[in-house]
KOLKOL-501726 format. One record per residue (C-alpha): residue number from 1; x, y, z. Coordinates in steps of 0.2 Angstrom, whole numbers. Layout:
N
seq->NUM | east->X | north->Y | up->Z .
...
This chain:
212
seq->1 | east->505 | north->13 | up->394 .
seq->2 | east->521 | north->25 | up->398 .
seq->3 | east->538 | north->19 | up->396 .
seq->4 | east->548 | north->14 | up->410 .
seq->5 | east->564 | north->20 | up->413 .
seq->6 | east->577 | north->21 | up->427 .
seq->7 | east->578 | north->39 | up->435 .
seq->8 | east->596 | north->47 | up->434 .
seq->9 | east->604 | north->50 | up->451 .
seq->10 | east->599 | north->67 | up->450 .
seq->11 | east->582 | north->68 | up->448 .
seq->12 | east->567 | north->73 | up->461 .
seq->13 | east->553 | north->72 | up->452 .
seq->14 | east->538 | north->76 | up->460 .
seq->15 | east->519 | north->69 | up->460 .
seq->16 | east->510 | north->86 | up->462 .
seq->17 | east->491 | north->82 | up->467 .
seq->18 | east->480 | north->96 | up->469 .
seq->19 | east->460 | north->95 | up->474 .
seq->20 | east->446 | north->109 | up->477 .
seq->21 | east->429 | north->109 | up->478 .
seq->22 | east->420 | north->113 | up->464 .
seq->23 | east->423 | north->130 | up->457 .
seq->24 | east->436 | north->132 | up->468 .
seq->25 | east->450 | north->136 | up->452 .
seq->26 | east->461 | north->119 | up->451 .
seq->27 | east->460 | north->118 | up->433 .
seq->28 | east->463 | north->134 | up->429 .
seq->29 | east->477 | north->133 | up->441 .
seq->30 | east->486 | north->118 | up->433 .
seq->31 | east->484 | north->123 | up->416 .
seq->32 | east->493 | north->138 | up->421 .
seq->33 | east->507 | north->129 | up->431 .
seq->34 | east->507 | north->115 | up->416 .
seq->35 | east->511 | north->132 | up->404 .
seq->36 | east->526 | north->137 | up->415 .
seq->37 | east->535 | north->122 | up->419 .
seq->38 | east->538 | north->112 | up->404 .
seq->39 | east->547 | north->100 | up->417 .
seq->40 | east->530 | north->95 | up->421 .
seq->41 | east->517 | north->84 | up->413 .
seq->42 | east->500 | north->79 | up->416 .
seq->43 | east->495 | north->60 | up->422 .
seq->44 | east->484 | north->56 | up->403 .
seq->45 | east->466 | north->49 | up->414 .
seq->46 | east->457 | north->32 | up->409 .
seq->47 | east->442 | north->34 | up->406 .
seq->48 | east->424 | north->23 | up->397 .
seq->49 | east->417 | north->38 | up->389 .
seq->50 | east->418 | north->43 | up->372 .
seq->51 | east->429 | north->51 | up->366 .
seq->52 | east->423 | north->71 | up->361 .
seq->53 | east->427 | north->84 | up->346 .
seq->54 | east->445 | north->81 | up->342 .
seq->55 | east->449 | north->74 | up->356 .
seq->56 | east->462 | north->59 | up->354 .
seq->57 | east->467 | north->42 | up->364 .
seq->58 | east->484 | north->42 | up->373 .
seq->59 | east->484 | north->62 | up->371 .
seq->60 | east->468 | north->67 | up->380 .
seq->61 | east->462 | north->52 | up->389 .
seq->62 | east->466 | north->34 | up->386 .
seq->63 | east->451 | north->26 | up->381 .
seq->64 | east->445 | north->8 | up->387 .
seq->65 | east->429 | north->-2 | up->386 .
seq->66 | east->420 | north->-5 | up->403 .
seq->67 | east->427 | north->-24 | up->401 .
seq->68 | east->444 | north->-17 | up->400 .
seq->69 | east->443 | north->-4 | up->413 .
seq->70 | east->436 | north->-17 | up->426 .
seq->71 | east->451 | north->-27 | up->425 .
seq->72 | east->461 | north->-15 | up->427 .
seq->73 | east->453 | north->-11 | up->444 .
seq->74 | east->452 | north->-28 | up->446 .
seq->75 | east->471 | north->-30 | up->445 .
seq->76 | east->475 | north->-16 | up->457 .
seq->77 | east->483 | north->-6 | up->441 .
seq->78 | east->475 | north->12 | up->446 .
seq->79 | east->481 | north->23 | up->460 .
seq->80 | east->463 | north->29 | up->459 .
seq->81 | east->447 | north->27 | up->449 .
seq->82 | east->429 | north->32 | up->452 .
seq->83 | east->412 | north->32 | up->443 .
seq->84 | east->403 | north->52 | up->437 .
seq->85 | east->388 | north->52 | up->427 .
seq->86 | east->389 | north->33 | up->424 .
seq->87 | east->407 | north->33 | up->415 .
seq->88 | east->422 | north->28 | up->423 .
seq->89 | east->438 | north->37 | up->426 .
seq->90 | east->457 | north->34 | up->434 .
seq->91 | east->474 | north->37 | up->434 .
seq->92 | east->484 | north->21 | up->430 .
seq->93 | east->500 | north->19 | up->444 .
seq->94 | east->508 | north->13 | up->427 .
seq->95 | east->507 | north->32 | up->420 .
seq->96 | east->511 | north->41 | up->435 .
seq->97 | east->530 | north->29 | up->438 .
seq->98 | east->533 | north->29 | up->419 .
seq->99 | east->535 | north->48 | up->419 .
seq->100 | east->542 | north->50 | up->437 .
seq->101 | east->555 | north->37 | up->431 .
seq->102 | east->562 | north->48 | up->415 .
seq->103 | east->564 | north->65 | up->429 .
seq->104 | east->549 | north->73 | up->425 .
seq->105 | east->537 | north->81 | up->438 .
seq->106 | east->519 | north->72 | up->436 .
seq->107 | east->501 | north->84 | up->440 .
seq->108 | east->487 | north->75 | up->445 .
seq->109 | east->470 | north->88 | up->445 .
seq->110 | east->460 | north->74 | up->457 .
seq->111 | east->446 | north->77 | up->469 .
seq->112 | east->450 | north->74 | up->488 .
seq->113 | east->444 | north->54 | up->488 .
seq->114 | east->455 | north->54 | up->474 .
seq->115 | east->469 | north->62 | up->484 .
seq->116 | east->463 | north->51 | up->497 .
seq->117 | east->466 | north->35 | up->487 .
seq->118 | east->485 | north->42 | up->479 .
seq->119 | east->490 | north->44 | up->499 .
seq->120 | east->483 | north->25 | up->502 .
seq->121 | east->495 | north->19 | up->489 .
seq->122 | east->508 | north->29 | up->494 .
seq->123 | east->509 | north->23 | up->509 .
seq->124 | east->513 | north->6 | up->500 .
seq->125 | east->524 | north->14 | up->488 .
seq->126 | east->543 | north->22 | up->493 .
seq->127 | east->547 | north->27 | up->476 .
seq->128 | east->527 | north->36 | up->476 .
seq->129 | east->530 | north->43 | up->493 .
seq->130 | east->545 | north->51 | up->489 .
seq->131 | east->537 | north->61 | up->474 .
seq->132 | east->521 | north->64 | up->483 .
seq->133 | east->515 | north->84 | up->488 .
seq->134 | east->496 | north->87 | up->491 .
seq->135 | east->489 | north->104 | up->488 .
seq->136 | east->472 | north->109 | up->495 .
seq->137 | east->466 | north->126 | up->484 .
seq->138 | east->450 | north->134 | up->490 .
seq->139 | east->444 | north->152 | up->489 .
seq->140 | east->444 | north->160 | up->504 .
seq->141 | east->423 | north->162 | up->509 .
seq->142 | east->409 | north->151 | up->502 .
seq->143 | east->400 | north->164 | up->496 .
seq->144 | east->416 | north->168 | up->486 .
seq->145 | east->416 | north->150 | up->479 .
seq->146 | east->397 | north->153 | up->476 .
seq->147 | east->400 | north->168 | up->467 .
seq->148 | east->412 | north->158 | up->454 .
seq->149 | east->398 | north->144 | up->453 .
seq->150 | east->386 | north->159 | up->448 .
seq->151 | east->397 | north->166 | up->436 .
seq->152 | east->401 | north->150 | up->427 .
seq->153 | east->382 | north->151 | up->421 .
seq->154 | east->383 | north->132 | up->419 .
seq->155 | east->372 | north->126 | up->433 .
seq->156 | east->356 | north->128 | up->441 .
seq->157 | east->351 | north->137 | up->457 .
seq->158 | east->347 | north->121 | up->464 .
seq->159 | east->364 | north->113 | up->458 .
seq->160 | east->373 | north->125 | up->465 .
seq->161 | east->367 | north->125 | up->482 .
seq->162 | east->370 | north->105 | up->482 .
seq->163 | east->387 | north->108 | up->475 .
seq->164 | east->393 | north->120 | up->491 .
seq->165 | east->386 | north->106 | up->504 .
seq->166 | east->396 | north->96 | up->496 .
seq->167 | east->411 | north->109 | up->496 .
seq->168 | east->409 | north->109 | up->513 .
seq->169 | east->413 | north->94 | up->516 .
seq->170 | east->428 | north->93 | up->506 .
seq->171 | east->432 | north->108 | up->512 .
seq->172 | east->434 | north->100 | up->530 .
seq->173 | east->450 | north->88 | up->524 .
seq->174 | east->461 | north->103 | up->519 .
seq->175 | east->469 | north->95 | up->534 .
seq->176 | east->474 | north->79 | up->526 .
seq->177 | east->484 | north->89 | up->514 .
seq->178 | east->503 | north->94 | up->512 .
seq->179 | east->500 | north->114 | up->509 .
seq->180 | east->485 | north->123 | up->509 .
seq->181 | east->482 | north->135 | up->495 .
seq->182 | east->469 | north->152 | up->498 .
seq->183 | east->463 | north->156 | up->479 .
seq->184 | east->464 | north->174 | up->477 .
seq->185 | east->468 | north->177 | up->457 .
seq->186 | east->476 | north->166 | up->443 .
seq->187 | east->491 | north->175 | up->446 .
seq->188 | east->492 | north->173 | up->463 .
seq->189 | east->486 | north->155 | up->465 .
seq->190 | east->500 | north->152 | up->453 .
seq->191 | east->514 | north->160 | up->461 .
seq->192 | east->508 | north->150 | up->477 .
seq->193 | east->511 | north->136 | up->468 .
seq->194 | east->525 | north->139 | up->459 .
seq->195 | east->532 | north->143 | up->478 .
seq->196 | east->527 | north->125 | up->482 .
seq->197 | east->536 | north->118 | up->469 .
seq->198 | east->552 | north->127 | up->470 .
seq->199 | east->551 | north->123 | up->490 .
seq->200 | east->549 | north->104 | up->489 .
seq->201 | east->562 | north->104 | up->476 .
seq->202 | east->573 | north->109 | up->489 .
seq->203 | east->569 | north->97 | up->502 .
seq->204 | east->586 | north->87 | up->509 .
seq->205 | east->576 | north->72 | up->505 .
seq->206 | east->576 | north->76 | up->487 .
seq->207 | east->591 | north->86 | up->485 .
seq->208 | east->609 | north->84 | up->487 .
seq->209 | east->622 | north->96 | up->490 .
seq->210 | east->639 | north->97 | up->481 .
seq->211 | east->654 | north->89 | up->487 .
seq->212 | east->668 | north->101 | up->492 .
């Protein structure tokens, strides 16, 4: 669904995936670093839902029948999908090359099975594993993540006590990730990030000094 297109010889784009448990500030986090690096796009999701309010196909999400979506899967086309709330969601591997391959850095806000999944095919992929940085973003105490949960005024007490077990379990991957990122503000979390960027930017694997 995204054109493909050679990469120049200089570009290092990146494929910037960044989890957290629930509450934990990811997408408040990319929408900030989408806001200050406009060399960086978002992955546009599959998903079988509805679209809602304004929201429009190829913008937003791309919108497929169930029918569609299962061949998709079928065919190996996603570099990860998953079923919430009886809808299904994924990032085609199709979107993430198409925008890699015009220079331009790729986000991916995924929980950590889906990171788990982009690392499988990574593994597969050169072109992917080059471009791939995973970012781990957690607040520093659960009862600092609770008190977010709480503040949302969004769930239940019940929900919110299932949500932290389940935080604790993603919680104990932050291993399996490139960087690990302690949420403190908006402003900080995005200037760790932005930190990150700059840093992998920088690596000799993706970089080239000039000839003298």
């Amino acid at each position: 669904m995204s054109d493909e297109k050679q990469p120049s010889a200089t570009a290092n784009p990146l494929l910037v995936v960044i989890s957290a448990p629930s509450g934990g500030g990811k997408t408040t986090l990319c929408n900030q670093l989408l806001a200050a690096r406009p060399d960086m796009s978002r992955a546009i999701t599959c998903t079988t839902r509805e679209p809602r309010g304004e929201e429009k196909d190829g913008v937003d999400y791309y919108f497929l029948d169930a029918s569609s979506f299962l061949k998709r899967v079928q065919a190996g086309n996603f570099l990860e999908h998953a079923t919430v709330y009886g809808h299904s969601y994924g990032t085609l591997k199709s979107e993430v090359l198409g925008k890699l391959r015009t220079g331009k850095d790729v986000l991916l806000n995924i929980d950590v099975q889906g990171a788990a999944a982009v690392r499988k095919c990574a593994d597969e992929d050169p072109e992917l594993q080059r471009a791939l940085v995973t970012v781990f973003l957690t607040p520093a105490t659960l009862s600092v993540l609770e008190q977010r949960l709480l503040k949302r005024g969004t769930d239940a007490a019940a929900t919110i006590q299932k949500r932290l077990g389940v935080a604790r379990q993603e919680i104990a991957q932050w291993k399996n990730f490139d960087y690990l990122l302690i949420s403190r503000s908006v402003q900080e979390d995005l200037v760790g990030m932005q930190a990150i960027v700059d840093a992998e930017k920088m690596r000799t694997g993706r970089s080239k000094a000039p000839e003298f």
